[in-house]
N, C-alpha and C positions, 0 to 999 in steps of 0.2 A: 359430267354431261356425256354423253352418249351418244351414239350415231342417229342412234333413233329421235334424240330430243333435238339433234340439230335440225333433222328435216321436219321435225312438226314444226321447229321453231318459224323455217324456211316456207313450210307451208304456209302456214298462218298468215306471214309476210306478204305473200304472193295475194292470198284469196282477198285481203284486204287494200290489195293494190292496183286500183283498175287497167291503167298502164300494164301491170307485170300480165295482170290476165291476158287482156287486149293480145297483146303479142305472144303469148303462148298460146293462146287459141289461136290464131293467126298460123304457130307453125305446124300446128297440129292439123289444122287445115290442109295447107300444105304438103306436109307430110301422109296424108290420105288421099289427097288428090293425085300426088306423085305415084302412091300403089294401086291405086285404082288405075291410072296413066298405063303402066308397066302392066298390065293384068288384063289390060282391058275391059274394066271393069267386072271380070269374069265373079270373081271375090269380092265385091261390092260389101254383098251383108255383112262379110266379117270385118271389113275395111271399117265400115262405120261402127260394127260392135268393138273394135278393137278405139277408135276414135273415142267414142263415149267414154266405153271403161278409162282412158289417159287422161282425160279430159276431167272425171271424178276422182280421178286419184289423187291427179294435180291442184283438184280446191274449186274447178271452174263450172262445175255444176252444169245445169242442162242448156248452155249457153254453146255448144256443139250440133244442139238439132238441127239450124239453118246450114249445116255442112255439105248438105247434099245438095247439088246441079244438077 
């Protein structure tokens, strides 16, 4: 097994666990709000393009759009 099969495996895990989401979308949240904080918003768009794109990587689908304040 391979590095590659452990995170599909870990993927998988995740997207089927609503808890696991829940709280990663939570820090990804977070973690956009705090660059956006630091930036002043200035970089907004790519804050949120950056947000999406983690957020689909991660398994948790378009459950990132209500990210914006």
């Amino acid at each position: 097994m391979g590095l590659g099969d452990f995170a599909d495996k870990a993927k998988d895990a995740a997207s089927n666990n609503e808890q696991v989401q829940e709280f990663g979308e939570q820090g990804l949240d977070k973690a956009a709000d705090a660059a956006n904080d630091a930036t002043g918003d200035k970089f907004s768009d790519q804050v949120d393009q950056g947000h999406d794109a983690a957020s689909d990587a991660l398994g948790f689908g378009d459950k990132g759009e209500d990210q914006k304040d």
